[in-house]
mmCIF file as gemmi writes it, N, C-alpha and C atoms, coordinates in Angstrom:
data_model
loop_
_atom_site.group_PDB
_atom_site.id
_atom_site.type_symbol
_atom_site.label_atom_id
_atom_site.label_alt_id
_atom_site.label_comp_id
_atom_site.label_asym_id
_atom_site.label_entity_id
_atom_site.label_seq_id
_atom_site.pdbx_PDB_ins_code
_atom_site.Cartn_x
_atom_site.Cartn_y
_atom_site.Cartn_z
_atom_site.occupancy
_atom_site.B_iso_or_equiv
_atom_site.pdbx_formal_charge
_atom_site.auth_seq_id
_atom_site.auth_asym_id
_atom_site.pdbx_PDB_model_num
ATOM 1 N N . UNK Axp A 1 ? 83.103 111.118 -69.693 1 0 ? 1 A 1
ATOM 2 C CA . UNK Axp A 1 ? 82.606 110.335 -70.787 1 0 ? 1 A 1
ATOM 3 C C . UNK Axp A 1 ? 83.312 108.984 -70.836 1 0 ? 1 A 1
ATOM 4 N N . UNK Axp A 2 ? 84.547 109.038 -70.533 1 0 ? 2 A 1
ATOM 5 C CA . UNK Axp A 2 ? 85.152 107.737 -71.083 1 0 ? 2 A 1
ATOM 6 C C . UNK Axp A 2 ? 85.025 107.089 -69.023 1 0 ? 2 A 1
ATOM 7 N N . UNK Axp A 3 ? 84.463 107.178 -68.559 1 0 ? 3 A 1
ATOM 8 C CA . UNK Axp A 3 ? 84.031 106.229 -67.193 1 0 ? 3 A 1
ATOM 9 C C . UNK Axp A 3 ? 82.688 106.098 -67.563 1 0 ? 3 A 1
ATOM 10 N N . UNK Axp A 4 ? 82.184 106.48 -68.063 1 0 ? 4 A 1
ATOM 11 C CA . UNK Axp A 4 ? 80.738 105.985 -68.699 1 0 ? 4 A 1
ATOM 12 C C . UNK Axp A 4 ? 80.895 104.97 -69.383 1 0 ? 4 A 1
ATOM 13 N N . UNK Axp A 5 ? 82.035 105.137 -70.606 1 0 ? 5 A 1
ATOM 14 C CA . UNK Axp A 5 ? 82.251 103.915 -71.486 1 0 ? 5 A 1
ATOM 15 C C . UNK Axp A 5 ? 82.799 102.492 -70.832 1 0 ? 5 A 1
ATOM 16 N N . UNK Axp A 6 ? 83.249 102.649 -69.601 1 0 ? 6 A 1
ATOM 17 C CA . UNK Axp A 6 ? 83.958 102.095 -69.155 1 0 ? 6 A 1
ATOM 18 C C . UNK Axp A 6 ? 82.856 101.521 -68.263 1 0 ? 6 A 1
ATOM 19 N N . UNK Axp A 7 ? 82.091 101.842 -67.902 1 0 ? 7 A 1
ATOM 20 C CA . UNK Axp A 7 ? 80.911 101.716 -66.959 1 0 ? 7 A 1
ATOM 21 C C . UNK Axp A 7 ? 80.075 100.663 -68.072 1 0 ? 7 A 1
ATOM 22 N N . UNK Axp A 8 ? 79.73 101.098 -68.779 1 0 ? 8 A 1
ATOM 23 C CA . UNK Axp A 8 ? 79.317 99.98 -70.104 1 0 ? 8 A 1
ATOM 24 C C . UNK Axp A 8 ? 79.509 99.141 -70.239 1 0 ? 8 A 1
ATOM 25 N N . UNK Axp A 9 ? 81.325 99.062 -70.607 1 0 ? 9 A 1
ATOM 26 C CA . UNK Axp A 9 ? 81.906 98.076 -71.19 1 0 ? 9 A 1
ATOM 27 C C . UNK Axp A 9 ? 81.884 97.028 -69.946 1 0 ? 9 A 1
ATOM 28 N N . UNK Axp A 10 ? 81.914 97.355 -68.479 1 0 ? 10 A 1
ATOM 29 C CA . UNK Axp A 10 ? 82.189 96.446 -67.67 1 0 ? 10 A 1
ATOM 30 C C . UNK Axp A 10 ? 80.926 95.692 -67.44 1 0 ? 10 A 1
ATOM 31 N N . UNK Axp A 11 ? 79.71 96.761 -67.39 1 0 ? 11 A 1
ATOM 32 C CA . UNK Axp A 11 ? 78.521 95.762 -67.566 1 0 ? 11 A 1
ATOM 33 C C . UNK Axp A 11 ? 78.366 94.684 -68.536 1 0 ? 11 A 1
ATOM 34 N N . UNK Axp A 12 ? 78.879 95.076 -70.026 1 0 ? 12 A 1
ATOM 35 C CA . UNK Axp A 12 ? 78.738 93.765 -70.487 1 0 ? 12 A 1
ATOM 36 C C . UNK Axp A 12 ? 79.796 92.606 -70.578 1 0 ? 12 A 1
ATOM 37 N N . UNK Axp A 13 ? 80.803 93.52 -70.273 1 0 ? 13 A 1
ATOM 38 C CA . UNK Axp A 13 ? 82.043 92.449 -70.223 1 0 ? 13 A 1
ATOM 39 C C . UNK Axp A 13 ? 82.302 91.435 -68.853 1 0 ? 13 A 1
ATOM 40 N N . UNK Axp A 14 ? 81.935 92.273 -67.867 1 0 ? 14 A 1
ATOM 41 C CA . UNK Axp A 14 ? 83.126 91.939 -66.289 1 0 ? 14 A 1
ATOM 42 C C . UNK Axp A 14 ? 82.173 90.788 -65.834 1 0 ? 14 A 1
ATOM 43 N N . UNK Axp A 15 ? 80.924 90.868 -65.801 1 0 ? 15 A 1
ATOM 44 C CA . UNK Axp A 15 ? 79.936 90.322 -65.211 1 0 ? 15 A 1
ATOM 45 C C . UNK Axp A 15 ? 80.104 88.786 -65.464 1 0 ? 15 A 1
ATOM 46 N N . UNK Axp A 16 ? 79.65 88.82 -66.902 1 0 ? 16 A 1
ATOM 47 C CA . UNK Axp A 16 ? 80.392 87.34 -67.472 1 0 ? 16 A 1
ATOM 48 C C . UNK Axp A 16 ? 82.062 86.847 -67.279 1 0 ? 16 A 1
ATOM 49 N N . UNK Axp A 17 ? 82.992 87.542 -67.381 1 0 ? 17 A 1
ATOM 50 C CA . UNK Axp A 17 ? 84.347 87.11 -66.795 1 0 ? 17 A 1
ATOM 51 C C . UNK Axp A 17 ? 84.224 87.094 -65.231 1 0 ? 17 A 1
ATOM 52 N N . UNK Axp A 18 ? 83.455 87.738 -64.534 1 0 ? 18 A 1
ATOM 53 C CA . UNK Axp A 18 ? 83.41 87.463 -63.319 1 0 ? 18 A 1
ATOM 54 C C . UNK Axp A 18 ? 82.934 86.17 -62.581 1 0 ? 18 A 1
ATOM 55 N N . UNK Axp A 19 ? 81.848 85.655 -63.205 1 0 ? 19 A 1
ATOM 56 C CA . UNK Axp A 19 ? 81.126 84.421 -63.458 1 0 ? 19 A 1
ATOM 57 C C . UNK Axp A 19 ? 82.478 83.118 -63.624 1 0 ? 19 A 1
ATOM 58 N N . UNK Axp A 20 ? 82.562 82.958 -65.373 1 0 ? 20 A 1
ATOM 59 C CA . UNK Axp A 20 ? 83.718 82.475 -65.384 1 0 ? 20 A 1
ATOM 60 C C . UNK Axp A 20 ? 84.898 82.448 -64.957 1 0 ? 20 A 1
ATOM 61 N N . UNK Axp A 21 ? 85.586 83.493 -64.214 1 0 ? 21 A 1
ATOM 62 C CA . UNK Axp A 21 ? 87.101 83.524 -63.251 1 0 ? 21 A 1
ATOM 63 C C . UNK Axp A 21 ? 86.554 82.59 -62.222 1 0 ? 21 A 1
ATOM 64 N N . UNK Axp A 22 ? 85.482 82.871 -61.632 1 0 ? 22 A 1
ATOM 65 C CA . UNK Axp A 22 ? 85.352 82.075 -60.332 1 0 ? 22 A 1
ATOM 66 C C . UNK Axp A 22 ? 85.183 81.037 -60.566 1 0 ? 22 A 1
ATOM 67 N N . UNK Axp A 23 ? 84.373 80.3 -61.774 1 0 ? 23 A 1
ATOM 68 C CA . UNK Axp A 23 ? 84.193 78.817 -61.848 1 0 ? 23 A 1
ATOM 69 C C . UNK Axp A 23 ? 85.929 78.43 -62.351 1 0 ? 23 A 1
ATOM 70 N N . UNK Axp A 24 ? 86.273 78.719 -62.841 1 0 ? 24 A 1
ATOM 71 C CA . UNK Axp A 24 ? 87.734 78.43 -63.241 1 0 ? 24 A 1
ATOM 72 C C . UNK Axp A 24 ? 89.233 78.226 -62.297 1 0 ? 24 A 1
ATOM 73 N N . UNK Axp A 25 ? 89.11 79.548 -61.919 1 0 ? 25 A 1
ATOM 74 C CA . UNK Axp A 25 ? 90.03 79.758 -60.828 1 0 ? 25 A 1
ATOM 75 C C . UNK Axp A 25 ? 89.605 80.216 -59.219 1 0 ? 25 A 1
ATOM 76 N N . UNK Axp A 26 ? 88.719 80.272 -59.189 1 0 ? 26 A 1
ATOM 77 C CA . UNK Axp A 26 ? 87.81 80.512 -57.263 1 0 ? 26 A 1
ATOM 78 C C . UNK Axp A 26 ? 88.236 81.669 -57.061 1 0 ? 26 A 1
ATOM 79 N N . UNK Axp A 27 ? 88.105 82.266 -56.085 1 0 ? 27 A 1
ATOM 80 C CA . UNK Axp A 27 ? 88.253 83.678 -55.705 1 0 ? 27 A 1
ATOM 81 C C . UNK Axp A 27 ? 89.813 84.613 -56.324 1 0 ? 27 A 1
ATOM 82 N N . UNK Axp A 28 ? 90.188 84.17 -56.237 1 0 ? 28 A 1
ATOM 83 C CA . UNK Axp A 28 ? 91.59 84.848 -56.969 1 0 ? 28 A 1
ATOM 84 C C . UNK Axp A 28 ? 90.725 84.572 -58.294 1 0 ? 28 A 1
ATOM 85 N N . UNK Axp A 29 ? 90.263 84.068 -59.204 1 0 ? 29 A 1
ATOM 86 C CA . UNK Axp A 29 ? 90.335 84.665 -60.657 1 0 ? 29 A 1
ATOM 87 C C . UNK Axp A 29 ? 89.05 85.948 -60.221 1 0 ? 29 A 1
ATOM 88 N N . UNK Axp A 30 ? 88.054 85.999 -59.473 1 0 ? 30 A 1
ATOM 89 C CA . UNK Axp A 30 ? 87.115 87.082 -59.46 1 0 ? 30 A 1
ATOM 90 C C . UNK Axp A 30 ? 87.84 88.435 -59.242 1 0 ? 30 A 1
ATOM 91 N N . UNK Axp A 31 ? 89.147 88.114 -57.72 1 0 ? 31 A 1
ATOM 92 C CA . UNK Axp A 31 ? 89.908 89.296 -57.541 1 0 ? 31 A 1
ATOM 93 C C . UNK Axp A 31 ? 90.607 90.086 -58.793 1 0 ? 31 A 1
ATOM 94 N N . UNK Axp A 32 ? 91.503 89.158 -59.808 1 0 ? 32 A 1
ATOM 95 C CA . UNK Axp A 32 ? 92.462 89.226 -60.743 1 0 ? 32 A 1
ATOM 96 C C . UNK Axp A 32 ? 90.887 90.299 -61.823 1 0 ? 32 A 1
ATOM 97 N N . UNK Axp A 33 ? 89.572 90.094 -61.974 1 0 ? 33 A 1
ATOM 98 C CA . UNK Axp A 33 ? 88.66 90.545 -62.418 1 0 ? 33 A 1
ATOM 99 C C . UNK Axp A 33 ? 88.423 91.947 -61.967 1 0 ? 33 A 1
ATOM 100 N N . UNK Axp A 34 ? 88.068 91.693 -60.663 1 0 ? 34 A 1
ATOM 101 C CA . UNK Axp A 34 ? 88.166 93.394 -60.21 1 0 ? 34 A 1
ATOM 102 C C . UNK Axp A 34 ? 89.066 94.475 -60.364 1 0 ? 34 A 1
ATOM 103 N N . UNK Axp A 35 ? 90.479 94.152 -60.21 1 0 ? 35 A 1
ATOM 104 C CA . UNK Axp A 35 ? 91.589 94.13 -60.456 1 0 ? 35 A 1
ATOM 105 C C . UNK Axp A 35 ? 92.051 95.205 -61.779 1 0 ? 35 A 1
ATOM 106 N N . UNK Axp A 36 ? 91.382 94.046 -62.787 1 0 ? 36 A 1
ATOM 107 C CA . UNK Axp A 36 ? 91.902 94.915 -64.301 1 0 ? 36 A 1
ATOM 108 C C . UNK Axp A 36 ? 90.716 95.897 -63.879 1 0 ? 36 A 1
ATOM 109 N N . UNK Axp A 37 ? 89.383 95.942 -63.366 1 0 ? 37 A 1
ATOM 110 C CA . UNK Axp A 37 ? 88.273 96.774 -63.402 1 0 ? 37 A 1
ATOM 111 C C . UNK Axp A 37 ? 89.326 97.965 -62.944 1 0 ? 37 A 1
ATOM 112 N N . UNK Axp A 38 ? 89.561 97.829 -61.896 1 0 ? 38 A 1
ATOM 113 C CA . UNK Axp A 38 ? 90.235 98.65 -60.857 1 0 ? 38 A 1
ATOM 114 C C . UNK Axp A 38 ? 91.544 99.93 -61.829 1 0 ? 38 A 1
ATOM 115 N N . UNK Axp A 39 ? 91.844 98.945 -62.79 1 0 ? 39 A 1
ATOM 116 C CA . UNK Axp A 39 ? 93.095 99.815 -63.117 1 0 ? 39 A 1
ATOM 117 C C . UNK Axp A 39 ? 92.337 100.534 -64.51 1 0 ? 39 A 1
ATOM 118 N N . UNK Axp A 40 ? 91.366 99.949 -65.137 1 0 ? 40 A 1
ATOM 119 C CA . UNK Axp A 40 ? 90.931 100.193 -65.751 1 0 ? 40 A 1
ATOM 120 C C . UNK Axp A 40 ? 90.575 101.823 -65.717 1 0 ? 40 A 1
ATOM 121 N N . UNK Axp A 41 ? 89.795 101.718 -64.391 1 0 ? 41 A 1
ATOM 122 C CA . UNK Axp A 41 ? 89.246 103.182 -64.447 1 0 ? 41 A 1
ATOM 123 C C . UNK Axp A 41 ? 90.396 103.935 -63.508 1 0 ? 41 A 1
ATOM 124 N N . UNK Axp A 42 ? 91.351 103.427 -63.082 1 0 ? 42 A 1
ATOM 125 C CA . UNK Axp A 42 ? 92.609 104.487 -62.883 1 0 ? 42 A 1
ATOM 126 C C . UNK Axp A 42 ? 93.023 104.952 -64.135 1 0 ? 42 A 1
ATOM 127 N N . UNK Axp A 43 ? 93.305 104.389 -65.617 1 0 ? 43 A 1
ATOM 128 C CA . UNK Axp A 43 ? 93.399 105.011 -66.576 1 0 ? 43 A 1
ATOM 129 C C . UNK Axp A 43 ? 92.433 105.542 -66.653 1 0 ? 43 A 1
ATOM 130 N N . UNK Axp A 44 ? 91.367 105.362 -67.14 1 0 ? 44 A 1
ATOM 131 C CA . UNK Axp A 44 ? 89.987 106.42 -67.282 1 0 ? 44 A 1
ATOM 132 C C . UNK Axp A 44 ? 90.106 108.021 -66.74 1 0 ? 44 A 1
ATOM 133 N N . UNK Axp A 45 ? 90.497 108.079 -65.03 1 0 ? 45 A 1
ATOM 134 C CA . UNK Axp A 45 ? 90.242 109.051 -64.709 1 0 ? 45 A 1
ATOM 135 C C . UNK Axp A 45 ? 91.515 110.315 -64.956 1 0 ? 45 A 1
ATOM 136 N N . UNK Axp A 46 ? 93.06 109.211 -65.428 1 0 ? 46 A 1
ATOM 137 C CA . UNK Axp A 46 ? 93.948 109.633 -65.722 1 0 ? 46 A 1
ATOM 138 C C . UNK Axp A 46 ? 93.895 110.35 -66.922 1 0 ? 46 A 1
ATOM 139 N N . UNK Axp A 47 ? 94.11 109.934 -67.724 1 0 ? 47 A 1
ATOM 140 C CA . UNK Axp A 47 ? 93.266 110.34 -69.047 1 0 ? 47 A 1
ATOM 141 C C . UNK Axp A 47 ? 92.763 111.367 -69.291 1 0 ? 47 A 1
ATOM 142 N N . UNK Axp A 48 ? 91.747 111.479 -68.384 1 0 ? 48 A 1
ATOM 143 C CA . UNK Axp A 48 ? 89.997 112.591 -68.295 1 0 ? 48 A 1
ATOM 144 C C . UNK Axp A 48 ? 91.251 114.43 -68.097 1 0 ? 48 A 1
ATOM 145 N N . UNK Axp A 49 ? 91.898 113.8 -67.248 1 0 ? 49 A 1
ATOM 146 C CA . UNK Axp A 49 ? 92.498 114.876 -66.492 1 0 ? 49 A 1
ATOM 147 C C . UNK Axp A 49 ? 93.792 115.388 -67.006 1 0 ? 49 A 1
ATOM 148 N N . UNK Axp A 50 ? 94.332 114.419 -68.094 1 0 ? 50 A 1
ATOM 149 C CA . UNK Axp A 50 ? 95.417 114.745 -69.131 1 0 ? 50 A 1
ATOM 150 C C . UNK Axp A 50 ? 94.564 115.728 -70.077 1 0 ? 50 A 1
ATOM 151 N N . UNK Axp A 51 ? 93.494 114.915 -70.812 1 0 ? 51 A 1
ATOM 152 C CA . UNK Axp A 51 ? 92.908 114.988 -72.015 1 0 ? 51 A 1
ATOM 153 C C . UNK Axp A 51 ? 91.877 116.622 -71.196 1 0 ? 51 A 1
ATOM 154 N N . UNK Axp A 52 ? 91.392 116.941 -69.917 1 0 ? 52 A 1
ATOM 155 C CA . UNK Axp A 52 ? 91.47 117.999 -69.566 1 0 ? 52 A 1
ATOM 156 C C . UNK Axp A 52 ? 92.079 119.522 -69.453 1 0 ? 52 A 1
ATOM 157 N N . UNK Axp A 53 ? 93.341 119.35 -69.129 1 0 ? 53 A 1
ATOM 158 C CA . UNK Axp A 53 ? 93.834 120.292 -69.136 1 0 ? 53 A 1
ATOM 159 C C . UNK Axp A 53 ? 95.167 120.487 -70.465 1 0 ? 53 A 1
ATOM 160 N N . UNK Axp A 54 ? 94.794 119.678 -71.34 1 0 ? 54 A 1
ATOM 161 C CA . UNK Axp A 54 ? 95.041 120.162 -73.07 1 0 ? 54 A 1
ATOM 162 C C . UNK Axp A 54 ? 93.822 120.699 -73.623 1 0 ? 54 A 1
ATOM 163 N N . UNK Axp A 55 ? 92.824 120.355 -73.128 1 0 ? 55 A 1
ATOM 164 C CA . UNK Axp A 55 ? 92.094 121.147 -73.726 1 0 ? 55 A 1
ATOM 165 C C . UNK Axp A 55 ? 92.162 122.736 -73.379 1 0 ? 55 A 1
ATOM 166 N N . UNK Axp A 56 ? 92.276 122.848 -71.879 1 0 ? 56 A 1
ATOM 167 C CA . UNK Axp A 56 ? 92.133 124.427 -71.176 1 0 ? 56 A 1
ATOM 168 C C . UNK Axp A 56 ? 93.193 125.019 -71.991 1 0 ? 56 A 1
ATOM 169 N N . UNK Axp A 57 ? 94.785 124.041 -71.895 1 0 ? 57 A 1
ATOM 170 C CA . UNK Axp A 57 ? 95.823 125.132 -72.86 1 0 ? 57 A 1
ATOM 171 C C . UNK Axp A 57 ? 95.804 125.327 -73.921 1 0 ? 57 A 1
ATOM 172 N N . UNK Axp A 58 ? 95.047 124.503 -74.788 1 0 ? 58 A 1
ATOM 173 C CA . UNK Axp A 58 ? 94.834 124.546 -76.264 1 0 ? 58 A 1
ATOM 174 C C . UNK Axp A 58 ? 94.472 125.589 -76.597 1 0 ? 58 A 1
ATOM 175 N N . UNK Axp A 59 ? 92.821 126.238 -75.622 1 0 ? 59 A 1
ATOM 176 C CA . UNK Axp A 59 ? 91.809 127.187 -75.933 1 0 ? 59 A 1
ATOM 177 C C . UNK Axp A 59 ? 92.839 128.539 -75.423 1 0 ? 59 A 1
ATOM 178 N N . UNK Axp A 60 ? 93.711 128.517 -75.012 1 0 ? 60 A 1
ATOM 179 C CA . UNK Axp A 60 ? 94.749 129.719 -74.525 1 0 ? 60 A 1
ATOM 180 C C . UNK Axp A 60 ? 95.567 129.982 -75.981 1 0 ? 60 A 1
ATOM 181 N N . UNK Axp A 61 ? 96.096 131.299 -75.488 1 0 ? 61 A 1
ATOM 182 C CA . UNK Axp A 61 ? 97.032 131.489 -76.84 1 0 ? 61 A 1
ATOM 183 C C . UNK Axp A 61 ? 98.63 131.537 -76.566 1 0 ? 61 A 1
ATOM 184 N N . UNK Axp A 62 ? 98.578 131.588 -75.179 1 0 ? 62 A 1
ATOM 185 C CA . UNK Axp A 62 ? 99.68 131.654 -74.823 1 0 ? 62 A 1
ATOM 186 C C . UNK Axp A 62 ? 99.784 130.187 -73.71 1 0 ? 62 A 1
ATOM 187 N N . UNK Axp A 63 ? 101.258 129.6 -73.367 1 0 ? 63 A 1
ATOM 188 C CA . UNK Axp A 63 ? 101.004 128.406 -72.779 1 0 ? 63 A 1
ATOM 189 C C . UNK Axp A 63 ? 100.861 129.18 -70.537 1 0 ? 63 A 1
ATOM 190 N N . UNK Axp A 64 ? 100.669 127.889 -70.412 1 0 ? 64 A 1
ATOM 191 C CA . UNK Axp A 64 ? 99.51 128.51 -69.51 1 0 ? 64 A 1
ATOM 192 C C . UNK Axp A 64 ? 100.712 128.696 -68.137 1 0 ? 64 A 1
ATOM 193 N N . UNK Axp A 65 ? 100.485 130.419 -67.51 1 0 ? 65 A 1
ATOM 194 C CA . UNK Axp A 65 ? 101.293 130.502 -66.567 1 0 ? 65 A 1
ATOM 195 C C . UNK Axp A 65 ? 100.939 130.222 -65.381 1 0 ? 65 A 1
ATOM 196 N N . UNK Axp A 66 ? 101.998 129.258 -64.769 1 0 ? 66 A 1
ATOM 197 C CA . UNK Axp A 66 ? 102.074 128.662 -62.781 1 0 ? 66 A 1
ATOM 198 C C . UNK Axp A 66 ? 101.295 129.768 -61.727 1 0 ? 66 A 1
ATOM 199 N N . UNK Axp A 67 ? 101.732 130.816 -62.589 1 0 ? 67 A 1
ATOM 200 C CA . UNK Axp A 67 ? 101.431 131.663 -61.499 1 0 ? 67 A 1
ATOM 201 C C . UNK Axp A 67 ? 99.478 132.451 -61.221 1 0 ? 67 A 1
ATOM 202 N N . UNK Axp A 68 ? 99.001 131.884 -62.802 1 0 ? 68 A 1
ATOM 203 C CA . UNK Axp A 68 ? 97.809 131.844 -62.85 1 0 ? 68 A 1
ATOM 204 C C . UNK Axp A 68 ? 96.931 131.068 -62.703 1 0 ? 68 A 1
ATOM 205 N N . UNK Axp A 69 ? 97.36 129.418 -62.183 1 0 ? 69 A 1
ATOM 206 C CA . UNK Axp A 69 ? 96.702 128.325 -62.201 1 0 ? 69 A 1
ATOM 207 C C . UNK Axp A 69 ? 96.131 128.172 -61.22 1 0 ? 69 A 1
ATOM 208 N N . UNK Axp A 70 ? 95.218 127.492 -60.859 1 0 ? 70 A 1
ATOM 209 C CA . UNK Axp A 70 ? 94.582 127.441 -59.565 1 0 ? 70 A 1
ATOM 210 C C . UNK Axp A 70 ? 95.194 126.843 -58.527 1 0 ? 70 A 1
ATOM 211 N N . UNK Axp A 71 ? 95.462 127.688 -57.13 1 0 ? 71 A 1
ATOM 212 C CA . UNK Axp A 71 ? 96.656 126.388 -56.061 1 0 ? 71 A 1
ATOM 213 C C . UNK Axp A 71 ? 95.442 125.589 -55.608 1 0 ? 71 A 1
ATOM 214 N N . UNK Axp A 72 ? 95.456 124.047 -55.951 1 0 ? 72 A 1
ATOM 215 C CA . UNK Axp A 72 ? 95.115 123.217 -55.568 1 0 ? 72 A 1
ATOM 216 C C . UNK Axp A 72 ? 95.561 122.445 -53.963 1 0 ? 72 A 1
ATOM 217 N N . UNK Axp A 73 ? 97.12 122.879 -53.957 1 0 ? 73 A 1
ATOM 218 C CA . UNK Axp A 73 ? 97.255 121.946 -52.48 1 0 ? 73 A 1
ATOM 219 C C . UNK Axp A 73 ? 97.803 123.549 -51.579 1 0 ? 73 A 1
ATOM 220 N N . UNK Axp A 74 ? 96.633 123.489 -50.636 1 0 ? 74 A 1
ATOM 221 C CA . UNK Axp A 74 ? 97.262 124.561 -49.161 1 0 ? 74 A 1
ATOM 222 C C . UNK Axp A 74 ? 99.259 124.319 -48.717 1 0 ? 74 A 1
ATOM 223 N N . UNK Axp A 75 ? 99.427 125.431 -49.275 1 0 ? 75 A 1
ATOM 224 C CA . UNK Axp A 75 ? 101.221 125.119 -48.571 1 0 ? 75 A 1
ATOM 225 C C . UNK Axp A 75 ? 101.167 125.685 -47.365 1 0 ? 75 A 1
């Protein structure tokens, strides 16, 4: 949900700062544009995946054991 919002906000926001960075500052202000885009949705997806797995422990009654979690990386 919140890369959707973010997906939004850049359509109406980035497009026009993208426009203006370049008439202003030439390719470095378009980069410095992508840039915040860029970190933007590194928070977004950070977030998603905090604000994720509080939810999974929330809905638990007990806090959630290592040994029941899913192994994500092959050791």
């Amino acid at each position: 949900m919140s890369v959707t919002g973010l997906g939004v906000f850049s359509a109406i926001v980035f497009s026009g700062q993208i426009v203006s960075s370049h008439r202003d500052y030439g390719p470095i202000g378009v980069l410095m544009v992508l840039l915040s885009y860029l970190i933007g949705l590194g928070v977004c997806i950070h977030l998603g995946a905090v604000a994720g797995r509080m939810w999974i422990e929330r809905g638990s009654d007990s806090p959630a054991d290592p040994a029941k979690l899913p192994d994500v990386v092959d050791r």
